[in-house]
C-alpha positions as CSV (number, residue, x, y, z in Angstrom):
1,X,7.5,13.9,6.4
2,X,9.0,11.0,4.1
3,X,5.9,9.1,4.6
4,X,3.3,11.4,4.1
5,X,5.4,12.1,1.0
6,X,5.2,7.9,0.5
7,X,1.8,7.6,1.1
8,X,0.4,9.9,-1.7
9,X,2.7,8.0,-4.2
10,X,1.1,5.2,-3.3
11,X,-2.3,6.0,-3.3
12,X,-2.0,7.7,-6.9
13,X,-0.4,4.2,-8.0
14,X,-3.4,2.4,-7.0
15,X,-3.7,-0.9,-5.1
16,X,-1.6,-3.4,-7.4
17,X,0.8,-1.0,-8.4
18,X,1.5,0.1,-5.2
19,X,1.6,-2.9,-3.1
20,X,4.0,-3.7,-6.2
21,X,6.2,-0.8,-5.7
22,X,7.1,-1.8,-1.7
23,X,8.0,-5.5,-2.4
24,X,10.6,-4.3,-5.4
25,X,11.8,-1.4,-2.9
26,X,12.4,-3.6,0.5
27,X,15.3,-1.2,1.8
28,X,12.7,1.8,2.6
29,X,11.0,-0.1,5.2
30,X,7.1,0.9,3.8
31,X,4.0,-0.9,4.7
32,X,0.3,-0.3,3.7
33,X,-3.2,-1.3,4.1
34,X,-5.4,-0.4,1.3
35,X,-9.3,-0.1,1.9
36,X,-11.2,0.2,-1.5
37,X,-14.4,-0.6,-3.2
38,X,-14.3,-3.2,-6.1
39,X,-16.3,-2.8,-9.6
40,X,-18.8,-4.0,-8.3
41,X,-18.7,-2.1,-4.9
42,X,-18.3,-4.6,-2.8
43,X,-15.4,-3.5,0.1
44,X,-11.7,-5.1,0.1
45,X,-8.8,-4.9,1.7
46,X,-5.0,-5.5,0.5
47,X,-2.3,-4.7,2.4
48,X,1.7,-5.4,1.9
49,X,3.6,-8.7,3.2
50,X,5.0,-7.3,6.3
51,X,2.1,-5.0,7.3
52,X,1.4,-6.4,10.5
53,X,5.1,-7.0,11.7
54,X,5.1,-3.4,11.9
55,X,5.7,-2.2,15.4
């Protein structure tokens, strides 16, 4: 429940913000993996520092 509760937070922050928001909070353990489409539509991925450490 705690991370579905995470993940909308995160996804209303937006990309930078969010990604932002786990490295200043490293003592709740989060990790994500953003898929988006730039301005110019073109698709990206971002995802956090310890993403794939996660087991």
């Amino acid at each position: 429940m705690t991370a579905d509760a995470y993940d909308n937070a995160l996804i209303l922050l937006g990309v930078d913000k969010g990604l932002a928001f786990i490295q200043s909070h490293p003592k709740l353990g989060l990790q994500a993996l953003y898929i988006y489409k730039d301005t110019d539509g073109t698709i990206r991925e971002k995802y956090s520092a310890g993403f794939f450490e996660v087991q």
